[in-house]
VOGU-3710 file (C-alpha; in Angstrom, 3 decimals, decimal comma):
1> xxxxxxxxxx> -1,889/-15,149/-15,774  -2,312/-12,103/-17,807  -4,207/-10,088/-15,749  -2,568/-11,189/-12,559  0,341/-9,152/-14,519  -1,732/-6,379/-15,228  -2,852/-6,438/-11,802  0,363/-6,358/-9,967  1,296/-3,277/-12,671  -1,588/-1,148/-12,492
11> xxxxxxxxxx> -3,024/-1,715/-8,807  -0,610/-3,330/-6,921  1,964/-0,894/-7,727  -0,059/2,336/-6,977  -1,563/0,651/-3,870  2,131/0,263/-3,015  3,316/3,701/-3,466  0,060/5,170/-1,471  0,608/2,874/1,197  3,973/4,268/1,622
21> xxxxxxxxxx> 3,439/7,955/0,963  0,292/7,445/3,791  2,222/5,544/6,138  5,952/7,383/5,815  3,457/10,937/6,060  2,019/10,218/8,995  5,346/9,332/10,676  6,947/12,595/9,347  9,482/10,103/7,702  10,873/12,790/4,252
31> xxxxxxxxxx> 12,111/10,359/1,153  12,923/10,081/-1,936  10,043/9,199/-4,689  12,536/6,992/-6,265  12,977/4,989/-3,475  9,502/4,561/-2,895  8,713/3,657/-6,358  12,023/1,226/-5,969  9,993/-0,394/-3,205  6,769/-0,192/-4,719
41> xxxxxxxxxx> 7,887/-2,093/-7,610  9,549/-4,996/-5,922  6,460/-5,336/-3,507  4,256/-6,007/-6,698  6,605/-8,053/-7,857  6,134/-9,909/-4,276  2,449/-9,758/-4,970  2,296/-10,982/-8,575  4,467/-14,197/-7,404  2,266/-14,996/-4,351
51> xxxxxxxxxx> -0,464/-14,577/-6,618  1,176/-17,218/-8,873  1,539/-19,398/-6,133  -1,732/-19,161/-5,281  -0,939/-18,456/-1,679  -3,679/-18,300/0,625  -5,520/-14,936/1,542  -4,069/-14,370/5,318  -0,682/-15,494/4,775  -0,573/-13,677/1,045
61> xxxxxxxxxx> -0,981/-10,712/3,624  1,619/-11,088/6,109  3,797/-11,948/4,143  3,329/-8,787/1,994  3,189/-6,805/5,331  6,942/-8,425/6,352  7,610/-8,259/2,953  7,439/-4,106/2,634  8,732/-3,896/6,208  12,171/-5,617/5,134
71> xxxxxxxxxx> 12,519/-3,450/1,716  11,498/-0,112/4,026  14,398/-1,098/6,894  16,991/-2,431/3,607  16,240/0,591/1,015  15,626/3,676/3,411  17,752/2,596/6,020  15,242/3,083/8,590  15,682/1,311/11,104  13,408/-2,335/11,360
81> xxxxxxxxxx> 11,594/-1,577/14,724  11,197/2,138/13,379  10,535/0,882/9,898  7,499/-1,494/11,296  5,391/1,713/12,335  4,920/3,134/9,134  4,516/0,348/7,368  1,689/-1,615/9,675  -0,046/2,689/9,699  0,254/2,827/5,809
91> xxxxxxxxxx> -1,391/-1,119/5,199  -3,723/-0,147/8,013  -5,830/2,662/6,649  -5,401/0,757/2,851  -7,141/-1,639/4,965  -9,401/0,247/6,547  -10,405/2,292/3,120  -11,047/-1,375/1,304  -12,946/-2,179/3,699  -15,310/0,805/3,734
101> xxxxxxxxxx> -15,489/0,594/-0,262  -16,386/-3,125/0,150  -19,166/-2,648/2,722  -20,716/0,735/0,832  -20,169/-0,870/-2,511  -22,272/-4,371/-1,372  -25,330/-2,196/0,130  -25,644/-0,378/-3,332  -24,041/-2,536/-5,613  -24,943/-5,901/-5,209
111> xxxxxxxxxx> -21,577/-6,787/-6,966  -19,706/-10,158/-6,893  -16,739/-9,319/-4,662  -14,921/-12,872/-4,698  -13,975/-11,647/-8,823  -12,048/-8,275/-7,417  -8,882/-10,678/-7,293  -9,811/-12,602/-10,527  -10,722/-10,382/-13,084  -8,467/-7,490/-14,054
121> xxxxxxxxxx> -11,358/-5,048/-15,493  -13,448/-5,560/-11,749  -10,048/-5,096/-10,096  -9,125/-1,659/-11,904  -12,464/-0,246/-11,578  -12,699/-1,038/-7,667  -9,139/0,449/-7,418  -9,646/3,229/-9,027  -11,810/4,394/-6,044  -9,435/3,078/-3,460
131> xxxxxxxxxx> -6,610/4,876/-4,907  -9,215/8,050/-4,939  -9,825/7,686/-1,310  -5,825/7,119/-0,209  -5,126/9,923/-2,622  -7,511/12,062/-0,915  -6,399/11,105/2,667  -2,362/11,983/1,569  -4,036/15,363/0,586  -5,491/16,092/4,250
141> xxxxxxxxxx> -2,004/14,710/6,012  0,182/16,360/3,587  -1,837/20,015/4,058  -3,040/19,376/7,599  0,607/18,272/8,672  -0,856/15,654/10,319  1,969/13,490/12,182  0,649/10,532/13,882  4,238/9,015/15,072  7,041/11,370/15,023
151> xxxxxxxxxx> 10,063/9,162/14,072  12,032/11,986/12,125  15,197/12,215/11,695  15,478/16,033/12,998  13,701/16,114/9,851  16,200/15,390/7,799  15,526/12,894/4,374  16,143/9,087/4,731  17,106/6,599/2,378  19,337/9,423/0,171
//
């Protein structure tokens, strides 16, 4: 229990916030932090109680994926079939980048994966190079001006 609370605090959180910053980027959707974090915080609250309720792996994910969708539309005031596109872009390349670490850290590694959603210490250190990785991809978008899916606003803020 405890470190499915320290888990939904230090990674799920973070993971949360990068998802958003990735996904919202890369639709040249311009917040507010606070709002983000607002949303961020409620969606690891999500995650700590499906964790509780030991729910199982694919459904723990779509219903995180509606989840965020529903807080994005509600809190930003994005609209829900323009709200889906960041969302589904930000979980995506979290995806995507897990994936990657997975696959590079089992061909070097030889490390127990099935105690990444156990065990708070293997947890943190795995995210720690996730949250790297998405950090480094905001970087690129954010400089680059990358825009996959321009659903500004005549770039004006949302959620404010």
């Amino acid at each position: 229990m405890f470190d499915s609370i320290l888990i939904s605090i230090f990674i799920s959180l973070p993971e949360a916030i990068l998802m958003l910053l990735i996904g919202l980027s890369l639709c040249n959707i311009r917040t507010n932090i606070k709002k983000i974090a607002l949303i961020a915080l409620i969606q690891a609250f999500i995650a700590f109680a499906l964790k509780i309720f030991h729910v199982p792996f694919g459904a723990n994910t779509i219903i995180q994926i509606v989840s965020l969708w529903i807080l994005v539309t509600v809190i930003l005031h994005i609209r829900f079939y323009k709200a889906v596109v960041p969302v589904l872009t930000g979980t995506f390349i979290d995806n995507i980048i897990q994936q990657i670490l997975i696959s590079v850290g089992n061909l070097f590694i030889k490390f127990d994966f099935s105690k990444l959603s156990l065990e708070f210490l293997y947890t943190f250190i795995y995210s720690i190079f996730l949250f790297i990785f998405m950090i480094i991809i905001l970087i690129i978008i954010k400089k680059r001006h990358f825009v996959f899916c321009d659903l500004s606003l005549e770039g004006e803020s949302v959620g404010e």
